[in-house]
Each structure stands twice: as C-alpha cells, then as structure tokens.
Legacy VTK file of the C-alpha trace (Angstrom):
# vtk DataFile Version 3.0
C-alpha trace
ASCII
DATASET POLYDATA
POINTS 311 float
9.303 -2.156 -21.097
10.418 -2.622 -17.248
11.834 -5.699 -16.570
11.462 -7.206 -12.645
14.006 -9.369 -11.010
12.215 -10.146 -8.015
8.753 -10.762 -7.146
6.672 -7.786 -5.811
5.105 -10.048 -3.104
8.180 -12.065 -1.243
11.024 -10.606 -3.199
11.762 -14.212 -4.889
13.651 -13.935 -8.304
12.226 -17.724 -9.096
9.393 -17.310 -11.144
8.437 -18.443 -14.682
6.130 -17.415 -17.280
2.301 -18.451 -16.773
0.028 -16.918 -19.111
-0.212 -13.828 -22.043
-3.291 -11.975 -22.357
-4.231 -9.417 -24.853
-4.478 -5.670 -24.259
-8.152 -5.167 -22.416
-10.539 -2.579 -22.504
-8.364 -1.256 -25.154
-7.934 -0.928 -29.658
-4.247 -2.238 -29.149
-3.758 -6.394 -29.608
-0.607 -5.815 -28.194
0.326 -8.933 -25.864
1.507 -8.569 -22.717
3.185 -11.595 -20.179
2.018 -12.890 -16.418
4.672 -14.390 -14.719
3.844 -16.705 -11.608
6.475 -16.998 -8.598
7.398 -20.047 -7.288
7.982 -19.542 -4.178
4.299 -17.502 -3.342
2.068 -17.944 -6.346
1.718 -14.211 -6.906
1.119 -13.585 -10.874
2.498 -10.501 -12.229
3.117 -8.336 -15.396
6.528 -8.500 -16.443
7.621 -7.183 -18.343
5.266 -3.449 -17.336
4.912 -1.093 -19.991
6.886 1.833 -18.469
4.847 4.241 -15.852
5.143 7.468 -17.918
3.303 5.432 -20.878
0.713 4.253 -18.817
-1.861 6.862 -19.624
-1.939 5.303 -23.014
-4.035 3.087 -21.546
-6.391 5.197 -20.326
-8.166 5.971 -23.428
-11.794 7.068 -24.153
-12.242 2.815 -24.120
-11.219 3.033 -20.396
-14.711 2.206 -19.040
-14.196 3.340 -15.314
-13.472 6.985 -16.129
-16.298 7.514 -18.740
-18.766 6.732 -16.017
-22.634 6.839 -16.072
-22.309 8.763 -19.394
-21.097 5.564 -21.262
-24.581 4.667 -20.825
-26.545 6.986 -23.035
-30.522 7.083 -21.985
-29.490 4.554 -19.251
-27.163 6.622 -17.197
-29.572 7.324 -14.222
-29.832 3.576 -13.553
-25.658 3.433 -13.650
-25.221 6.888 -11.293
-28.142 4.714 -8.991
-25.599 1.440 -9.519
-22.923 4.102 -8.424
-24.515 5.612 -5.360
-25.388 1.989 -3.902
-21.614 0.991 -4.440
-20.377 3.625 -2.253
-22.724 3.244 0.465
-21.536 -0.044 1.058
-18.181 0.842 1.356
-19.099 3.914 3.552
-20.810 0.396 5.548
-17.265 -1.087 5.620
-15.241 1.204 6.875
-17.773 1.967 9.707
-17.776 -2.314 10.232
-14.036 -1.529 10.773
-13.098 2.105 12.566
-15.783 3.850 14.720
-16.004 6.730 12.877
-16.201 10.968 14.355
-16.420 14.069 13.070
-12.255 13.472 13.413
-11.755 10.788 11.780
-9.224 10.486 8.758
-10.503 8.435 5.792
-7.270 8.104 3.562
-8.588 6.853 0.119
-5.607 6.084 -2.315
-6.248 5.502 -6.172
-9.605 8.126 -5.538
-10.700 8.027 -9.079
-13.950 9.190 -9.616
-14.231 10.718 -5.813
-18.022 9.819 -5.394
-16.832 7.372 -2.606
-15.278 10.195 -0.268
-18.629 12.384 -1.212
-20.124 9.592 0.239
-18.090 9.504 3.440
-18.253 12.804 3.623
-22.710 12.873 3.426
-22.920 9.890 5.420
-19.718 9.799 7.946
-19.474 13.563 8.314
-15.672 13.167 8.400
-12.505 14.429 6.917
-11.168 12.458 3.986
-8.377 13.194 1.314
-8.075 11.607 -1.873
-5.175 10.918 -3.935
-4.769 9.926 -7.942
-1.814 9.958 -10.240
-4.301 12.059 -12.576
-7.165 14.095 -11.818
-8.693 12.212 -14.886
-11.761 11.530 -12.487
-12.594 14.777 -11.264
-11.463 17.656 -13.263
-14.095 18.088 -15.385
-16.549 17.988 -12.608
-15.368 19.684 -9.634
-18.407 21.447 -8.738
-19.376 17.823 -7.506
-16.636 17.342 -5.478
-16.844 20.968 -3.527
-15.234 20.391 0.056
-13.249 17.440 -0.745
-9.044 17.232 -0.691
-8.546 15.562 -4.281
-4.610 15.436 -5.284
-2.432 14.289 -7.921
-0.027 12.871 -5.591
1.618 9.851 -4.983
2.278 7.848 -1.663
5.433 8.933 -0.608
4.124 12.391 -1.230
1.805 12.480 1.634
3.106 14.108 4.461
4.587 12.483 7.801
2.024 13.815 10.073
-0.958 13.123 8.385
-2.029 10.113 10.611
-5.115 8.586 8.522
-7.136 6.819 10.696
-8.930 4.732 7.540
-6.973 3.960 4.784
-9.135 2.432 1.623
-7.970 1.041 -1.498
-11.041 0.368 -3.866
-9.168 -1.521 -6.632
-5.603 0.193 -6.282
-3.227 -2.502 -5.081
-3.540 -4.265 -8.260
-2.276 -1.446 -10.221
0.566 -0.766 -8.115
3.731 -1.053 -9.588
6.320 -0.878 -6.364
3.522 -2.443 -3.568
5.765 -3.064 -0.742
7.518 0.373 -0.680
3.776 2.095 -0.532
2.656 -0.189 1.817
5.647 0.415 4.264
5.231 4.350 3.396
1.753 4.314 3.930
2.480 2.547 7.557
4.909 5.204 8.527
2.611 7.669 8.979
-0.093 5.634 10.177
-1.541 5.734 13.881
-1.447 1.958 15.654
-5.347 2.100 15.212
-5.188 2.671 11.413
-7.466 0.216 9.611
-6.465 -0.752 6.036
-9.445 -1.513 3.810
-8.111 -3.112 0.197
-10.392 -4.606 -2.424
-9.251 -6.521 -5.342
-9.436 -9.024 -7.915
-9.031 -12.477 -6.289
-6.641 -14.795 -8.313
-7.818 -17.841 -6.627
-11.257 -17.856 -8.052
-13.935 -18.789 -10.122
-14.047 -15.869 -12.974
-10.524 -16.328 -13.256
-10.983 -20.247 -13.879
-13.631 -20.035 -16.062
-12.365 -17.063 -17.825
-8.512 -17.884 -18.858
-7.347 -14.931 -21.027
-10.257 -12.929 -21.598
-10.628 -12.835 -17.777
-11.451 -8.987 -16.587
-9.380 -9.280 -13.664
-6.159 -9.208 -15.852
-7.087 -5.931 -17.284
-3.829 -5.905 -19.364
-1.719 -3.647 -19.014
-3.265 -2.069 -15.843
-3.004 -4.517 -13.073
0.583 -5.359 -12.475
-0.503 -8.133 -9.463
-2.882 -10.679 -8.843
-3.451 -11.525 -6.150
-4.460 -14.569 -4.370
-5.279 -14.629 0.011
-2.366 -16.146 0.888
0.382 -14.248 -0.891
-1.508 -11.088 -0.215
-1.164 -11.796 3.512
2.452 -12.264 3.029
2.949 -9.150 0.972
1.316 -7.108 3.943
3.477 -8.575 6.490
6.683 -7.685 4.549
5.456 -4.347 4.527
4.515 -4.134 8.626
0.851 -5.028 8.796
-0.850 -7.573 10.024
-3.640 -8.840 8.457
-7.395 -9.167 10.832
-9.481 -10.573 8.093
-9.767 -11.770 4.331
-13.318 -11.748 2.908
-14.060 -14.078 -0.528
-16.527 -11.238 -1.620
-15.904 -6.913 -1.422
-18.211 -4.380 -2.363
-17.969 -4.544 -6.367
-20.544 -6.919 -7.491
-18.557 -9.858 -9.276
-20.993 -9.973 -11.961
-18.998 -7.333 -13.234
-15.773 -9.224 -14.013
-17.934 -11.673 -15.735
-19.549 -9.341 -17.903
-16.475 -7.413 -18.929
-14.790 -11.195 -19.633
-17.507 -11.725 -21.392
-17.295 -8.535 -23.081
-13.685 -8.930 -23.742
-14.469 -12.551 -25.282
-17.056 -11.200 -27.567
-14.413 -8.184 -29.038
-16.195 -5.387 -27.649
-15.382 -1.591 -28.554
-15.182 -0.495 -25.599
-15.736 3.396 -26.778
-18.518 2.517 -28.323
-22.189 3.823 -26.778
-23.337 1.070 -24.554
-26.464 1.811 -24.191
-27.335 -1.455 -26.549
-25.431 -3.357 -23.989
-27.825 -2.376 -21.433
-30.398 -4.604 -21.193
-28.716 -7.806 -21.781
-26.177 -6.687 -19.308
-29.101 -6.375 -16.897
-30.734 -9.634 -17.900
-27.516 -11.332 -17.495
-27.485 -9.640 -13.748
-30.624 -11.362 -12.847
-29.499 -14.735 -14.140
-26.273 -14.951 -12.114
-27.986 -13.648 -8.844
-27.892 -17.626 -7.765
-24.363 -17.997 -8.191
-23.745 -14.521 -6.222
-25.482 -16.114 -3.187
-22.241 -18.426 -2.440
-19.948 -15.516 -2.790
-19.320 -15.763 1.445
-18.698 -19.426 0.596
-16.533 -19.140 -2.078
-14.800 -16.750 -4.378
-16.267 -15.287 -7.891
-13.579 -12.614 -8.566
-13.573 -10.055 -5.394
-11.387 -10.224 -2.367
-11.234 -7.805 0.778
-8.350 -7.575 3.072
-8.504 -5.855 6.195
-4.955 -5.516 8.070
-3.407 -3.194 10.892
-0.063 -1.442 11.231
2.348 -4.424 13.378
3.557 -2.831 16.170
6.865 -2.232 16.513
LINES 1 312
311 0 1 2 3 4 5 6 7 8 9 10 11 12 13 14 15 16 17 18 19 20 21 22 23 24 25 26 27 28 29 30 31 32 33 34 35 36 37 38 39 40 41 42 43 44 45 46 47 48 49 50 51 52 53 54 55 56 57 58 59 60 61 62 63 64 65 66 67 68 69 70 71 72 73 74 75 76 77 78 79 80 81 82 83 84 85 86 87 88 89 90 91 92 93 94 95 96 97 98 99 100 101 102 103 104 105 106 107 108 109 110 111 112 113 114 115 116 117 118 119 120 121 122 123 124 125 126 127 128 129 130 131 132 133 134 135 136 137 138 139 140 141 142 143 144 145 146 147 148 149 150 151 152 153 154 155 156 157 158 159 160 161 162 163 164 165 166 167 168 169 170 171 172 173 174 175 176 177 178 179 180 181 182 183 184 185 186 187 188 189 190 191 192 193 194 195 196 197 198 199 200 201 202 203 204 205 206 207 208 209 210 211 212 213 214 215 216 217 218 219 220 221 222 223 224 225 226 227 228 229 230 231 232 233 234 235 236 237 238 239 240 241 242 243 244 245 246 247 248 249 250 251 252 253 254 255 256 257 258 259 260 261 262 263 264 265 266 267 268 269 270 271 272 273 274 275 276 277 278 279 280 281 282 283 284 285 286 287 288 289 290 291 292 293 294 295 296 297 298 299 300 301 302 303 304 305 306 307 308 309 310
C-alpha cells in the first residue's frame, strides 16, 4: 500500500484518520482508511492500494463499465438514461466555451466514450479522449468510429495540443497525484481553456446521511473527496482560477443514493440487475422532491468550472 505524507490538496502533512469504509462495488471486505487534513478538510485514501493493482478493482462488479447490458430486458431504458446524460454535458460545455468546427474538447478519464460521440453529433468538433485502459471501448469500437480514444496518461499528451475544453466527468476523484495533472494539464492549455470537473461533493447530504456505505467513497477508487472550498484551493495551487462552483452537475444524485443504498443492503454487484429495475425506478420518482433543491443545496454532485491564471 502507498503511504502519503502530505495532503494532495494544500500539501499539509497534519492530518488524522476520519473514517474506514469497506471495499464498494466489489466481493473483497477488505477495509480501507480516509484521512481528513487539518489544515483544508480534504478526505483522502491513505494508505492507496498501489496503481499497478488498481485494475483489481475493476472487476465484472464494476458497474460503470458493464453499462446498459447490466440491465438485461431493461437496457434500452439505461442506453436512453445514457444518451440524456451526455447531452447535458454537451449543454455545459457549450454554457462555458462557444464552440466551432475548431474547437478542442479534451475529455480526461473518457471511459465509455459516448460523451465525445456526443460532442462530436451535436458540437461537430474535434475531441480526444484519454483512459488508463481502453476497458470502455475496446470491445465496441465500431461505435466509436472517428473518435481519438488513448490509453494515455496526462503528462503523455503532447505540448502543443492546446485543448480549448477540458472535461473531467468523475476523474478528479480518482486521481492519485492531482496537483501535478492539473499543473500539466495547464501547460499546454490556451488562456481561454475552460475546465469542466464533476464530482462527488463531500460537503453534502448523501454523504451525511450515508456514513460508510456512502457511494461517493467508492473504496478503493476515489483517492479524494472533495468539498468547494478545498477544491478551489487545490486548483489554485495548480494555476487556475476557479469562475464558478455549482451544488448540482450533470449525474443525477439519485444515483449515489441508490448505490449507498445498494451498498447498505450487500448487493452483488455482478449479479443481473434487471430485478433491481423497477424499484430503482420507483425509488427515482419518490426522491424527485428532494432533487428540486439541488441549486439550493448539495445531494452528492459538485461542478467546478476554473481557467488557466495568467501568468
């Protein structure tokens, strides 16, 4: 296991153990420590199960990558679920770069690349997508005809690429060295650059109601969570500046409560879910009333839109 010294946010080594959490989304009840930092509040893994036993991890339970098809008879009303998702955050990168036929879209942690189809249908631009694995698209790469897909990491990409849209859908969390990718990522960006990152929100109510069995851990995966404030600071001591933070992002934050929900009830996650289906949509329906506050206040999703600082 990796050991860390200093906090990935503000580089503090003052910080003190604040919660363990089970494996999730996984068979193993292997336990796995949160430290919180005094000094910002950032909660992290530490110790991190090392980087080259990661993909351990990502298992046939690893919901994300088995898609749709996880859904048996169901699956057309997941790809719909799907299709929606990435239209709205086709919408938010056009609420935040005006978007040509030459525009960049950088999208880092790619995954499943329906997103930069999406960009690609609706924005008519050029995008690239990176992954450590091609996990989400090898299998199906007649889908993905046109698109730059890599297994590269950050400091791979090359100088001049100049992205004018960088998006992380759910990435930062799983970073393990955040403030060398961030500064990396605004070396070779263009003053314009917008910065589009969604993730779990720390400071909210999934997480309080939740404790352990919250989704937003999703032990051993995430190595950060992330709350606005010390998210602001770990942009700024990586040379961006921060425009807005929004208490809601594209994913629907019914979704962390389900999988906590999930994780509560001892789910196997490998399992066919299409007997999950309709009290997962029932459950949908009932929490629409809580989702209405979500621009009020915080159920589990946080965006943070920042620009390069200029030198």
């Amino acid at each position: 296991m990796d050991q860390l010294t200093h906090c990935p946010a503000c580089n503090s080594n003052a910080f003190a153990s604040f919660i363990t959490t089970s494996a999730q989304m996984h068979t193993s009840k292997e336990s796995f420590n949160f430290d919180q930092c005094n000094n910002c509040q950032l909660v992290f893994l530490n110790p991190r199960v090392p980087l080259n036993e990661l993909k351990n991890y990502y298992t046939a339970h690893y919901l994300p990558y088995r898609g749709s098809e996880a859904w048996g008879k169901y699956e057309h009303f997941v790809k719909d679920s799907q299709q929606k998702l990435d239209l709205k955050r086709v919408q938010r990168v056009k609420e935040w770069h005006k978007t040509t036929a030459d525009t960049l879209v950088l999208d880092v942690g790619c995954g499943k690349p329906t997103f930069l189809k999406a960009c690609k249908t609706e924005l008519k631009c050029n995008t690239i997508g990176i992954d450590f694995s091609n996990e989400g698209w090898n299998n199906s790469t007649e889908n993905y005809e046109g698109l730059d897909l890599q297994v590269a990491e950050i400091k791979d990409l090359p100088l001049d690429l100049h992205p004018d849209v960088i998006t992380m859908w759910h990435y930062l969390e799983h970073d393990y060295t955040p403030q060398e990718n961030l500064r990396s990522l605004k070396s070779i960006s263009k003053p314009s650059t917008a910065l589009i990152i969604e993730i779990p929100n720390f400071d909210s109510s999934s997480r309080k109601e939740f404790g352990a069995d919250w989704a937003g851990w999703h032990t051993p995966r995430h190595t950060s969570l992330f709350s606005p404030n010390n998210a602001e600071l770990l942009l700024k001591n990586s040379g961006w500046e921060v425009s807005k933070i929004l208490t809601y992002g594209t994913m629907d934050p019914y979704l962390l409560y389900w999988m906590s929900r999930m994780e509560q009830k001892g789910i196997a996650w490998d399992k066919n879910m299409e007997d999950e289906f309709w009290d997962f949509t029932r459950g949908m329906l009932r929490f629409l009333p809580k989702k209405w506050n979500e621009k009020n206040s915080s159920l589990g999703i946080m965006t943070v839109i920042a620009t390069p600082i200029k030198n």
